[in-house]
mmCIF file as Biopython writes it, N, C-alpha, C and O atoms, coordinates in Angstrom:
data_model
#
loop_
_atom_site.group_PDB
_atom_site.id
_atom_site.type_symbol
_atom_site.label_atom_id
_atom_site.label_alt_id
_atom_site.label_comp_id
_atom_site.label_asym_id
_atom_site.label_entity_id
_atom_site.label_seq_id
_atom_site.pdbx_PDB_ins_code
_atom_site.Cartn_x
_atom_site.Cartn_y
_atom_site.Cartn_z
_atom_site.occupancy
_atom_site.B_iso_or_equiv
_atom_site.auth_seq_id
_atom_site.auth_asym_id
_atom_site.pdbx_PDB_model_num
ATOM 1   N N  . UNK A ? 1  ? 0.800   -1.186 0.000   1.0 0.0 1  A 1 
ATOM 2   C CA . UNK A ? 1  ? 0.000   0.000  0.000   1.0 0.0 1  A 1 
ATOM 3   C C  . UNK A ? 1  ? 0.850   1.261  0.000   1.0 0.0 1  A 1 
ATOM 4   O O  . UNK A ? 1  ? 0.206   2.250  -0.349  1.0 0.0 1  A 1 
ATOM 5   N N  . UNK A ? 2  ? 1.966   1.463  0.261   1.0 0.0 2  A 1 
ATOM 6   C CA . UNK A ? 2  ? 2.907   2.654  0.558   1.0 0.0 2  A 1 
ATOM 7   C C  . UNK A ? 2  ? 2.762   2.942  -0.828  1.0 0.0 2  A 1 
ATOM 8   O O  . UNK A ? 2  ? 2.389   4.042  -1.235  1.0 0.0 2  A 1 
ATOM 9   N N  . UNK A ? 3  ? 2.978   2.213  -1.385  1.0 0.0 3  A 1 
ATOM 10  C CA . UNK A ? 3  ? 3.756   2.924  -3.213  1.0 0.0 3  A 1 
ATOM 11  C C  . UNK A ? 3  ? 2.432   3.431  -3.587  1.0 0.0 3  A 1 
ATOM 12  O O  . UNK A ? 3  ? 2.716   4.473  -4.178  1.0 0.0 3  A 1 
ATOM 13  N N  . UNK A ? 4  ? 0.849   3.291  -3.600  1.0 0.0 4  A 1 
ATOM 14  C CA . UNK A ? 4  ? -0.321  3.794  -3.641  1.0 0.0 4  A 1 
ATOM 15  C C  . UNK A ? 4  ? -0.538  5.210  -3.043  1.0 0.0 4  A 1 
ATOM 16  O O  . UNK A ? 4  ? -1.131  6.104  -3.648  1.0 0.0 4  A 1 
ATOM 17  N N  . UNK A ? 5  ? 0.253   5.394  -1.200  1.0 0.0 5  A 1 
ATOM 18  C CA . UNK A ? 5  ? 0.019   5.729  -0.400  1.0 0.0 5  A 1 
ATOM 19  C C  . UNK A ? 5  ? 1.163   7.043  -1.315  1.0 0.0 5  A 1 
ATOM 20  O O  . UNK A ? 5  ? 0.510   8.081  -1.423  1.0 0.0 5  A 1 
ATOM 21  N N  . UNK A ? 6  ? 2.133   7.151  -1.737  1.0 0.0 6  A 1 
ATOM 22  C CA . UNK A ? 6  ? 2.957   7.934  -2.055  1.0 0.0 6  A 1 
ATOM 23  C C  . UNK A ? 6  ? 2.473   8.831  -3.322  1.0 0.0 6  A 1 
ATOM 24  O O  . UNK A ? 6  ? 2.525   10.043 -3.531  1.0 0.0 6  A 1 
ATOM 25  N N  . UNK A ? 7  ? 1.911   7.585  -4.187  1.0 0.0 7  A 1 
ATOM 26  C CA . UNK A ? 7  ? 1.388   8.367  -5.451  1.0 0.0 7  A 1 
ATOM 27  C C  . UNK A ? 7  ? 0.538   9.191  -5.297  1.0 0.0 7  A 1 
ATOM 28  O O  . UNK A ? 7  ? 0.531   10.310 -5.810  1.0 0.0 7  A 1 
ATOM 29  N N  . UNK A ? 8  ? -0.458  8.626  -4.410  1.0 0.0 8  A 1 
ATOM 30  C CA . UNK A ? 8  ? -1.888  9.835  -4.001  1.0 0.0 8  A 1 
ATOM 31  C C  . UNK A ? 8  ? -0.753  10.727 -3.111  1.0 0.0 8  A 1 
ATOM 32  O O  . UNK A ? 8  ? -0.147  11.109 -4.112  1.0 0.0 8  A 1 
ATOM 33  N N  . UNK A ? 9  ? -0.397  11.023 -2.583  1.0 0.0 9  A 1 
ATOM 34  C CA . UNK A ? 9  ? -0.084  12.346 -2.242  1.0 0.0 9  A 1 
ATOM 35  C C  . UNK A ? 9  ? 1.089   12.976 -2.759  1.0 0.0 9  A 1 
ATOM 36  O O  . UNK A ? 9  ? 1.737   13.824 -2.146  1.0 0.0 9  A 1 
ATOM 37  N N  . UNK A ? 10 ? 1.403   12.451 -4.143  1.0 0.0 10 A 1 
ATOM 38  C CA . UNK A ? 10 ? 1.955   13.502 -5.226  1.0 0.0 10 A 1 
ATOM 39  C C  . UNK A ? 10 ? 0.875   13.436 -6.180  1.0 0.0 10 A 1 
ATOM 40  O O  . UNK A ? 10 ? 1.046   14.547 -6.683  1.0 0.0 10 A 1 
ATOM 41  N N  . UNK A ? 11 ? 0.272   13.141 -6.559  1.0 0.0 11 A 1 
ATOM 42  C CA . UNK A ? 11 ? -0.503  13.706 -7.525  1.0 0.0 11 A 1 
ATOM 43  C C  . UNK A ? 11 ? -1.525  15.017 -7.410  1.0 0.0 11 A 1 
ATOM 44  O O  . UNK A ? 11 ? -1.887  15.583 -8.442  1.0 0.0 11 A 1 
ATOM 45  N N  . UNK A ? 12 ? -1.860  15.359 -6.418  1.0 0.0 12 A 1 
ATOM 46  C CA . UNK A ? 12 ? -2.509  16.389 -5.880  1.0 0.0 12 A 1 
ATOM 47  C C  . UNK A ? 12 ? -1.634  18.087 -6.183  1.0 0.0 12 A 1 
ATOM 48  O O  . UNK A ? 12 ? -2.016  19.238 -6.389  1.0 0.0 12 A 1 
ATOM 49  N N  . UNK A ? 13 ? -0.496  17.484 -6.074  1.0 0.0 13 A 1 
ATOM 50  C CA . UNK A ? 13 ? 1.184   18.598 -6.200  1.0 0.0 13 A 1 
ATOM 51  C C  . UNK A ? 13 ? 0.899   19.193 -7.629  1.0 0.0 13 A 1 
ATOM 52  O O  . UNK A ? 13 ? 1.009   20.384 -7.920  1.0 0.0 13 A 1 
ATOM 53  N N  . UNK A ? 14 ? 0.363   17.773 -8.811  1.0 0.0 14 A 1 
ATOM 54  C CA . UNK A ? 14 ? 0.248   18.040 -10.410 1.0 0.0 14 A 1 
ATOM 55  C C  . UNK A ? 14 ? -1.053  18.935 -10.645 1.0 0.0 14 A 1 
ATOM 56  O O  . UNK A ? 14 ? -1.266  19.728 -11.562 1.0 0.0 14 A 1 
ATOM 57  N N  . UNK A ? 15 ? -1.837  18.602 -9.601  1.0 0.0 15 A 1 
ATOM 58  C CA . UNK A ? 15 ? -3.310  18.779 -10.139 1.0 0.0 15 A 1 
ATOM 59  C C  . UNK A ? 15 ? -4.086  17.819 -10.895 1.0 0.0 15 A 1 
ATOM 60  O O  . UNK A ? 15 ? -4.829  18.200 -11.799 1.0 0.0 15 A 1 
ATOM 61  N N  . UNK A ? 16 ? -3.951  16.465 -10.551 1.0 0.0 16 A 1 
ATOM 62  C CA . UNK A ? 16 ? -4.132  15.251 -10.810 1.0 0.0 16 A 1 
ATOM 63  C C  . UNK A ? 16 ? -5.451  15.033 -9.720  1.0 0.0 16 A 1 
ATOM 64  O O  . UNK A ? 16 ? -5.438  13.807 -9.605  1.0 0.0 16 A 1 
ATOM 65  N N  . UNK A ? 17 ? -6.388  15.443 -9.005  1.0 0.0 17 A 1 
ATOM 66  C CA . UNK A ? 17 ? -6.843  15.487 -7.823  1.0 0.0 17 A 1 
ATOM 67  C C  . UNK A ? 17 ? -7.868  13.833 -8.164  1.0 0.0 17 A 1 
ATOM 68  O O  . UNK A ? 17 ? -8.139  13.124 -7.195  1.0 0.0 17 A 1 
ATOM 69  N N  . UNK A ? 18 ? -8.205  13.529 -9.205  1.0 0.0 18 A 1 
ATOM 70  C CA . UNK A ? 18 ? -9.143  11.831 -9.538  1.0 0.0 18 A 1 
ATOM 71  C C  . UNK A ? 18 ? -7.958  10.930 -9.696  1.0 0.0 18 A 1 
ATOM 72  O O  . UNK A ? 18 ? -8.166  9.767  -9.351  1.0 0.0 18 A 1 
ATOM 73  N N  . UNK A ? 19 ? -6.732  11.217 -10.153 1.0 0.0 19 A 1 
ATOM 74  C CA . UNK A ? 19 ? -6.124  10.393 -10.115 1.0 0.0 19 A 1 
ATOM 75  C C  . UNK A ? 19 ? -5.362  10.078 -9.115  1.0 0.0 19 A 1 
ATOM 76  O O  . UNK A ? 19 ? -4.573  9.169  -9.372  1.0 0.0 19 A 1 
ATOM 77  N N  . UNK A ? 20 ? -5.305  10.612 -7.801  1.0 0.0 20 A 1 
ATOM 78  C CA . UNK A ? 20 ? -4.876  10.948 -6.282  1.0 0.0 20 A 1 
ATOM 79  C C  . UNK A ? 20 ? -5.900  10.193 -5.856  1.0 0.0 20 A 1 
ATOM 80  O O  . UNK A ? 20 ? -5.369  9.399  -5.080  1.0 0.0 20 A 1 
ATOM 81  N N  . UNK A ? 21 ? -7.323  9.910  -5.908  1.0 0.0 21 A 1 
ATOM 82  C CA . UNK A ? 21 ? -8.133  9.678  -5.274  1.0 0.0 21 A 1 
ATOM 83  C C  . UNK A ? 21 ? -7.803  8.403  -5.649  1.0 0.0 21 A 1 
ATOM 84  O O  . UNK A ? 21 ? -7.518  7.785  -4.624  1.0 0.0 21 A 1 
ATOM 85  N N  . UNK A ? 22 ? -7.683  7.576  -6.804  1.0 0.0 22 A 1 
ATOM 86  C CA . UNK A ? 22 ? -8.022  6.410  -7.273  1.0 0.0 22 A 1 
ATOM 87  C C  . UNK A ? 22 ? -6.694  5.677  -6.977  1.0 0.0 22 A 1 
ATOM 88  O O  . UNK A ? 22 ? -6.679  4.447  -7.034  1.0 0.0 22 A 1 
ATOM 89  N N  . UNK A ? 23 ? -5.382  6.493  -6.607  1.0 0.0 23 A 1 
ATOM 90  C CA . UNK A ? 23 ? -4.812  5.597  -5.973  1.0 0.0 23 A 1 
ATOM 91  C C  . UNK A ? 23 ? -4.595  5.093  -4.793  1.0 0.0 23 A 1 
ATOM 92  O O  . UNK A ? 23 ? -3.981  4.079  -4.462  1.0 0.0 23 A 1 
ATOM 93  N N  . UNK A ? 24 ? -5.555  6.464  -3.733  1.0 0.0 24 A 1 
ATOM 94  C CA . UNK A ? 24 ? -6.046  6.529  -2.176  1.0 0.0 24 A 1 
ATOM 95  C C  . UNK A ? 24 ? -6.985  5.615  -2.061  1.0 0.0 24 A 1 
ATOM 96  O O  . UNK A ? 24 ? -7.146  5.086  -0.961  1.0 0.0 24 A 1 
ATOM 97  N N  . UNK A ? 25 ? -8.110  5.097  -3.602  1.0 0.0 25 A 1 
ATOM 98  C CA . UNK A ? 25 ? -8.812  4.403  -2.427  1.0 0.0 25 A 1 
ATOM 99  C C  . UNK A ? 25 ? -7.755  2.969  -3.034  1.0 0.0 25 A 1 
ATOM 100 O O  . UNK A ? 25 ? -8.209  1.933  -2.547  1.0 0.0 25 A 1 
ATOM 101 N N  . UNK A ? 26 ? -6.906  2.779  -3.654  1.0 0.0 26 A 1 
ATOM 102 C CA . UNK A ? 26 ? -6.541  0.860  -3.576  1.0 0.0 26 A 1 
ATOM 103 C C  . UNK A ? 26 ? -5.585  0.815  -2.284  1.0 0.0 26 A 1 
ATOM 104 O O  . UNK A ? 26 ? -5.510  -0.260 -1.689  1.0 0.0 26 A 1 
ATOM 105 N N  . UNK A ? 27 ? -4.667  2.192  -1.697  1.0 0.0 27 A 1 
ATOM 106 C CA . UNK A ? 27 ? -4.272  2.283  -0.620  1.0 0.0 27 A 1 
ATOM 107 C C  . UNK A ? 27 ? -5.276  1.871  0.300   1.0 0.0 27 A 1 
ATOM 108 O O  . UNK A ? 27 ? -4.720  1.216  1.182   1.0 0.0 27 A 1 
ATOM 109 N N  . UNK A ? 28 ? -6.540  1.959  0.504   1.0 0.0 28 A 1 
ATOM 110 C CA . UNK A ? 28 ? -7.233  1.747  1.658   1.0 0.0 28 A 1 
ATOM 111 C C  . UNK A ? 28 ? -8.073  0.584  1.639   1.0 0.0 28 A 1 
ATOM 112 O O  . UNK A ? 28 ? -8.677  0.121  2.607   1.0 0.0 28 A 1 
ATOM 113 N N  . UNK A ? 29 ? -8.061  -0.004 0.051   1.0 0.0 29 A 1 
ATOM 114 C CA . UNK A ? 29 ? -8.381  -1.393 0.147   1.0 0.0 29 A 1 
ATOM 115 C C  . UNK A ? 29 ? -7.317  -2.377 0.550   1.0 0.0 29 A 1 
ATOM 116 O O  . UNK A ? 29 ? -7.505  -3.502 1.015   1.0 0.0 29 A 1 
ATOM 117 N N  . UNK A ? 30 ? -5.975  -1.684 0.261   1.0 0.0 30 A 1 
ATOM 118 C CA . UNK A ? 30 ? -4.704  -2.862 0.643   1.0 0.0 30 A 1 
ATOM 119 C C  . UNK A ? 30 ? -4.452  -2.402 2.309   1.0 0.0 30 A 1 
ATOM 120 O O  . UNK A ? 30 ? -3.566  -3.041 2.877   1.0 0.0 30 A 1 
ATOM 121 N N  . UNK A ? 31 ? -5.315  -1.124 3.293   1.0 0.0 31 A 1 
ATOM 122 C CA . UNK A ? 31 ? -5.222  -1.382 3.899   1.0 0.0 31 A 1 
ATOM 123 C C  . UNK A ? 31 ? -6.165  -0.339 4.751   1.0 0.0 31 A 1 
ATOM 124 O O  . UNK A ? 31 ? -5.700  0.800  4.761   1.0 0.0 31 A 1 
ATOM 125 N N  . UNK A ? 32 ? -7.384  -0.503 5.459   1.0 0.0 32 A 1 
ATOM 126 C CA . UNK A ? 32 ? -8.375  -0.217 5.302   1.0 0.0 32 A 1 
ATOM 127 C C  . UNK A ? 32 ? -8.478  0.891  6.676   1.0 0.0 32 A 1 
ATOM 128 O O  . UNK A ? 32 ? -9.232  1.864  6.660   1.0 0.0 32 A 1 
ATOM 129 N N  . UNK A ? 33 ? -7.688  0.588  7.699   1.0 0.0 33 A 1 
ATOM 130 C CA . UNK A ? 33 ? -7.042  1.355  8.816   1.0 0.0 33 A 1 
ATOM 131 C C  . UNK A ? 33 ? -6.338  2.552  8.334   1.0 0.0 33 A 1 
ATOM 132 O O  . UNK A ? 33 ? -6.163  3.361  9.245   1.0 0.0 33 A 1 
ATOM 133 N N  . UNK A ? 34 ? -6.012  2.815  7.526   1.0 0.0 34 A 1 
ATOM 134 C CA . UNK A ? 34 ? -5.531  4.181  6.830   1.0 0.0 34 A 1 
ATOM 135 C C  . UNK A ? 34 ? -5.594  5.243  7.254   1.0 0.0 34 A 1 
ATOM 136 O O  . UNK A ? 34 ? -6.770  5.602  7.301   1.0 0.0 34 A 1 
ATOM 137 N N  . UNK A ? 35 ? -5.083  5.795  7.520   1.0 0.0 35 A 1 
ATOM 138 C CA . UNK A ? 35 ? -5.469  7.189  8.061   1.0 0.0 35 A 1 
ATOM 139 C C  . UNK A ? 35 ? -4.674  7.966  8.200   1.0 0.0 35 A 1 
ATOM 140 O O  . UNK A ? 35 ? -3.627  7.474  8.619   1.0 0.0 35 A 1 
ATOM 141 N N  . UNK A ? 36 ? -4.630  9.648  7.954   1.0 0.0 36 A 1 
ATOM 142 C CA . UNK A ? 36 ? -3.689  10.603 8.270   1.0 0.0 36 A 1 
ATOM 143 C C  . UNK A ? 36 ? -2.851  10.845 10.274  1.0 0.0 36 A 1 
ATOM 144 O O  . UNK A ? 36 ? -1.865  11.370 10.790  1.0 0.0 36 A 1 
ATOM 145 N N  . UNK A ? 37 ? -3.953  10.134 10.648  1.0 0.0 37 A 1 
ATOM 146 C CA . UNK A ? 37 ? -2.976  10.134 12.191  1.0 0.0 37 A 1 
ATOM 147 C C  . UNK A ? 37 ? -2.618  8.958  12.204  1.0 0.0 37 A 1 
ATOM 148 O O  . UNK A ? 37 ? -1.848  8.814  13.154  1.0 0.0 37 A 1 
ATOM 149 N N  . UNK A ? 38 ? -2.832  7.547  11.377  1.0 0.0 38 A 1 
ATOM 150 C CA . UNK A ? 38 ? -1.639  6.221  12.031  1.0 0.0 38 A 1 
ATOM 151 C C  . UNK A ? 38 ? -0.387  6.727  10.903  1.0 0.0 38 A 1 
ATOM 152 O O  . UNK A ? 38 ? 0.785   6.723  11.281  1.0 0.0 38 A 1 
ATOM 153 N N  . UNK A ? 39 ? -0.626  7.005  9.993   1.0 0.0 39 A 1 
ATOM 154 C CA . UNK A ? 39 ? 0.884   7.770  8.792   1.0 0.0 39 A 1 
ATOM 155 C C  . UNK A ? 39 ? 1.461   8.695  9.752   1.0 0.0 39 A 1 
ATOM 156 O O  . UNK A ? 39 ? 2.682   8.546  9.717   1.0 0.0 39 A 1 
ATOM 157 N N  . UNK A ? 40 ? 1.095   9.665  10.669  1.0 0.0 40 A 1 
ATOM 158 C CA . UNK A ? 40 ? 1.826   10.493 11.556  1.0 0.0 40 A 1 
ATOM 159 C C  . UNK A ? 40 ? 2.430   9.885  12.164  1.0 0.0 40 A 1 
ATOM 160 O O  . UNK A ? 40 ? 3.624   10.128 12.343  1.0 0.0 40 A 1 
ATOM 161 N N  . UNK A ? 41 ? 1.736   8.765  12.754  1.0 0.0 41 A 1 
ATOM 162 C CA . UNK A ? 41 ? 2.227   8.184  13.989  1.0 0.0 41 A 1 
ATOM 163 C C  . UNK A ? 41 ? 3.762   7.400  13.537  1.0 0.0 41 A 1 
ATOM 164 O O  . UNK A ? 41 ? 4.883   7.393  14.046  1.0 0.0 41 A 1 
ATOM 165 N N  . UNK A ? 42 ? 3.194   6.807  12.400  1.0 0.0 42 A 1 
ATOM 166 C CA . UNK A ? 42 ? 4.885   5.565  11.880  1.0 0.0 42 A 1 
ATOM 167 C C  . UNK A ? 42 ? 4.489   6.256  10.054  1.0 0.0 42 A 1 
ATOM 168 O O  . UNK A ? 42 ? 3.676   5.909  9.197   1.0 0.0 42 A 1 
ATOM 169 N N  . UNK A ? 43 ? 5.650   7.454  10.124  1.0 0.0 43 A 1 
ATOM 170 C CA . UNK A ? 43 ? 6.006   7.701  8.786   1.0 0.0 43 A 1 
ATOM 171 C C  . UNK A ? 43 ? 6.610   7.075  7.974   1.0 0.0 43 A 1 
ATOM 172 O O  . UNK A ? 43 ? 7.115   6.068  8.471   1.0 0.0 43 A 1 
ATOM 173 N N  . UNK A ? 44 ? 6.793   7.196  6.970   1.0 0.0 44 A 1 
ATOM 174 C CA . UNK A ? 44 ? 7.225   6.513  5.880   1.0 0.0 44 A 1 
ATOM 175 C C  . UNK A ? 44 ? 8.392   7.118  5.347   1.0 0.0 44 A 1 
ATOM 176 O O  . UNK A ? 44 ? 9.185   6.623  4.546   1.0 0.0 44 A 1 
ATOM 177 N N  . UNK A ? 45 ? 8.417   8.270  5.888   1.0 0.0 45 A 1 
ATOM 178 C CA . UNK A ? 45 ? 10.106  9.637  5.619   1.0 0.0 45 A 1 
ATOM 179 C C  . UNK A ? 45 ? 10.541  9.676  6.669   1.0 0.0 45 A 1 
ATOM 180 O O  . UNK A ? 45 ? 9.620   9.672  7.486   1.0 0.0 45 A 1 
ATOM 181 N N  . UNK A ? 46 ? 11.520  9.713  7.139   1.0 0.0 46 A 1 
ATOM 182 C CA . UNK A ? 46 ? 12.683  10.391 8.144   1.0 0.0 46 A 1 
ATOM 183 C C  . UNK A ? 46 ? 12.400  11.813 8.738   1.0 0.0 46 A 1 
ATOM 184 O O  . UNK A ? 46 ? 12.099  12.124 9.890   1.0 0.0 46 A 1 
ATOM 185 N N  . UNK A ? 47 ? 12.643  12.835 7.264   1.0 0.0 47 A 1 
ATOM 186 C CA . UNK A ? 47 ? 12.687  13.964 7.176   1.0 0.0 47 A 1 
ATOM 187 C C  . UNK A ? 47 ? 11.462  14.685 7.440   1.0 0.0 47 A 1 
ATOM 188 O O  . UNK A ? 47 ? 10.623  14.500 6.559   1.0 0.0 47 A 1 
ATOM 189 N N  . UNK A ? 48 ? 11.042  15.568 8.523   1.0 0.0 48 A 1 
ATOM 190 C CA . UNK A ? 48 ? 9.788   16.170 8.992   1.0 0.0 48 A 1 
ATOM 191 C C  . UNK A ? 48 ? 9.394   17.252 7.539   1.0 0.0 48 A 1 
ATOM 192 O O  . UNK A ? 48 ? 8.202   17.545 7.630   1.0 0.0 48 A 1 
ATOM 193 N N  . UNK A ? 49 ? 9.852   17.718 6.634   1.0 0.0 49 A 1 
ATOM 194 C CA . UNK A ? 49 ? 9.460   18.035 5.540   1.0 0.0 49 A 1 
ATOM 195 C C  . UNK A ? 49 ? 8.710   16.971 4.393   1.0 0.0 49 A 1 
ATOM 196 O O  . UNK A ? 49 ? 7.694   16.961 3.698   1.0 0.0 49 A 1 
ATOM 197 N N  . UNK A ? 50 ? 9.821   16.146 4.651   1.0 0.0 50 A 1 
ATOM 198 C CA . UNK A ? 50 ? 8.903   15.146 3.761   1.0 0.0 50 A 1 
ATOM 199 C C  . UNK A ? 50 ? 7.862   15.002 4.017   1.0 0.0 50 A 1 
ATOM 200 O O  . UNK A ? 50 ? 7.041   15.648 3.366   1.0 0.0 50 A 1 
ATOM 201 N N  . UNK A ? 51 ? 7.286   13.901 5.309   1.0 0.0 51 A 1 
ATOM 202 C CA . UNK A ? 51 ? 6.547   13.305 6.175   1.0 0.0 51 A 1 
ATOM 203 C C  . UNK A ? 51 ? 5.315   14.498 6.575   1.0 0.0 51 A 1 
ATOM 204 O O  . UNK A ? 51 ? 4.327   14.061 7.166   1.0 0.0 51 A 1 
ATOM 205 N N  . UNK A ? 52 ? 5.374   16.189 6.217   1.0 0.0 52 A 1 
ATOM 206 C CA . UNK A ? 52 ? 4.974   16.942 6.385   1.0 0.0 52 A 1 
ATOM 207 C C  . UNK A ? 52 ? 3.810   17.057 4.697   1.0 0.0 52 A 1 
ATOM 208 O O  . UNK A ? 52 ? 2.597   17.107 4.492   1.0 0.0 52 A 1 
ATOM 209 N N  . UNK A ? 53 ? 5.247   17.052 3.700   1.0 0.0 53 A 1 
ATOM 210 C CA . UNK A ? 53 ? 4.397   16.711 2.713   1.0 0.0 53 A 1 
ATOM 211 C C  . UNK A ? 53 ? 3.501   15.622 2.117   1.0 0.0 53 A 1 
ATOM 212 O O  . UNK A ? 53 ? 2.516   15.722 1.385   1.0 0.0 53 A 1 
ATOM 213 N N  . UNK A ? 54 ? 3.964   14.819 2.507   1.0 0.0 54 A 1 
ATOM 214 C CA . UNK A ? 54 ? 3.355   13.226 2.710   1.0 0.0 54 A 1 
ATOM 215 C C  . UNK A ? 54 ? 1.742   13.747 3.010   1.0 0.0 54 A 1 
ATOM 216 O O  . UNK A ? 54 ? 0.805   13.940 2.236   1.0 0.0 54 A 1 
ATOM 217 N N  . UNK A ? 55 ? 1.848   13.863 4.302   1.0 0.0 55 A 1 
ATOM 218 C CA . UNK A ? 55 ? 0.298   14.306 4.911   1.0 0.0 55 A 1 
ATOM 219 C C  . UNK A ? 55 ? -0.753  15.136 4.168   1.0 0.0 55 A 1 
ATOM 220 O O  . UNK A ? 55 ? -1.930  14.865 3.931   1.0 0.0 55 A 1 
ATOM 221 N N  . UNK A ? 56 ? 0.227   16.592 3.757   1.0 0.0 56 A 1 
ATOM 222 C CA . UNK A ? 56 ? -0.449  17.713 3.052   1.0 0.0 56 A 1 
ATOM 223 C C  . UNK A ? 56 ? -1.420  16.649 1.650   1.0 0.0 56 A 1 
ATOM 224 O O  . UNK A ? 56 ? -2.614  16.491 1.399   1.0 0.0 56 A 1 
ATOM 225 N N  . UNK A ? 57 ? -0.551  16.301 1.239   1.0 0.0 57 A 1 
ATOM 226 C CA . UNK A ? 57 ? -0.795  15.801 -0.105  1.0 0.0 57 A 1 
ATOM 227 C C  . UNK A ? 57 ? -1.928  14.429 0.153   1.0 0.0 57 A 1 
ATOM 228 O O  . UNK A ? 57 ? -2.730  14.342 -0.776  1.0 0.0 57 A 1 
ATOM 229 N N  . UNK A ? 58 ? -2.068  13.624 0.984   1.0 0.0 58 A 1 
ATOM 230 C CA . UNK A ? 58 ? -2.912  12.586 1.160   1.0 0.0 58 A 1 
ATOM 231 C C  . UNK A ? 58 ? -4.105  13.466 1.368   1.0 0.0 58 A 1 
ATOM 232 O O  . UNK A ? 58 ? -5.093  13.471 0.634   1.0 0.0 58 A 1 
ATOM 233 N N  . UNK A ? 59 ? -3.865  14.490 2.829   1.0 0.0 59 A 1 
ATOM 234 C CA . UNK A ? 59 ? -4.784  14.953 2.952   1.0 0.0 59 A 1 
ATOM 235 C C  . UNK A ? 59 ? -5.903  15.589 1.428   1.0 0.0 59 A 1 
ATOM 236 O O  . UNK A ? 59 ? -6.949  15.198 0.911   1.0 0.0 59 A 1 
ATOM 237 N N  . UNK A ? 60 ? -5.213  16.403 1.254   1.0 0.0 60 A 1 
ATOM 238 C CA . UNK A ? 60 ? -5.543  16.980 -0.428  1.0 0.0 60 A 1 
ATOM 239 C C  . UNK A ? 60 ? -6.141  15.467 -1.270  1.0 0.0 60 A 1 
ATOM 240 O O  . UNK A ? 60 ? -7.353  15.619 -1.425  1.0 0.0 60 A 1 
ATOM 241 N N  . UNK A ? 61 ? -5.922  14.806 -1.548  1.0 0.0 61 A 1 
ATOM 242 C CA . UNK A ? 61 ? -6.580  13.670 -1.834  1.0 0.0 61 A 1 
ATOM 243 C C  . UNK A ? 61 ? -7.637  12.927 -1.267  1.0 0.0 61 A 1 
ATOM 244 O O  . UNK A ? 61 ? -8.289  12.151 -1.966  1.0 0.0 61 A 1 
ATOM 245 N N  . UNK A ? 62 ? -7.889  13.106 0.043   1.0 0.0 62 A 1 
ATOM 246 C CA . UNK A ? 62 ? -9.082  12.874 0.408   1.0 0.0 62 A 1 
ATOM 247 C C  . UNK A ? 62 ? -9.211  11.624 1.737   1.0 0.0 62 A 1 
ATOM 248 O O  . UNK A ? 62 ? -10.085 11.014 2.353   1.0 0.0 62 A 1 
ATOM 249 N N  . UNK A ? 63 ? -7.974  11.719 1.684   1.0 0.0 63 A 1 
ATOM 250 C CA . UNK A ? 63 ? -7.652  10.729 3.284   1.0 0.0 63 A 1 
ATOM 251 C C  . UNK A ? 63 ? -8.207  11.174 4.569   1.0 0.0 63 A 1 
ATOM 252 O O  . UNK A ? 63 ? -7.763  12.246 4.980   1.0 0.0 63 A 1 
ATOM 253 N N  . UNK A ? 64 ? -8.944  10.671 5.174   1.0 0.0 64 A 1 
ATOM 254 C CA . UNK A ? 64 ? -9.171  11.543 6.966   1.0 0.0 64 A 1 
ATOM 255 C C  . UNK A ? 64 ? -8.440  10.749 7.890   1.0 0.0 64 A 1 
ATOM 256 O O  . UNK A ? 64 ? -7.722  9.749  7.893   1.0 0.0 64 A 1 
ATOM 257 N N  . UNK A ? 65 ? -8.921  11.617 8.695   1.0 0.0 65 A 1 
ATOM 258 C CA . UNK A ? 65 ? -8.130  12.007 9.867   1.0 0.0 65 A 1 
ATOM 259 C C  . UNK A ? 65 ? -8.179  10.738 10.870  1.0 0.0 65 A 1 
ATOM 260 O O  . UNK A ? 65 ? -7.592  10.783 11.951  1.0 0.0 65 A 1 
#
């Protein structure tokens, strides 16, 4: 689900905002607990910029909270 989880929150960056969605929802079919606070909790970046954009961008796609 990460590589799903990554694409939806760059595509939102393009202005891609259906094609962000459609890879948010196979992220949440491969894993259905999804959410912008368990991704806070165990990021997927190191870097608090990244992991900052990470969020922005899921969020923008349509992930809750």
């Amino acid at each position: 689900y990460g590589a799903h989880c990554v694409t939806a929150a760059a595509l939102p960056y393009l202005g891609r905002t259906e094609e962000a969605k459609t890879a948010l929802n196979m992220a949440l079919k491969l894993n259905p607990r999804l959410s912008l606070t368990n991704i806070a909790r165990n990021p997927m970046f190191v870097r608090k910029n990244d992991v900052a954009r990470l969020l922005d961008g899921l969020r923008k796609a349509g992930l809750p909270e």
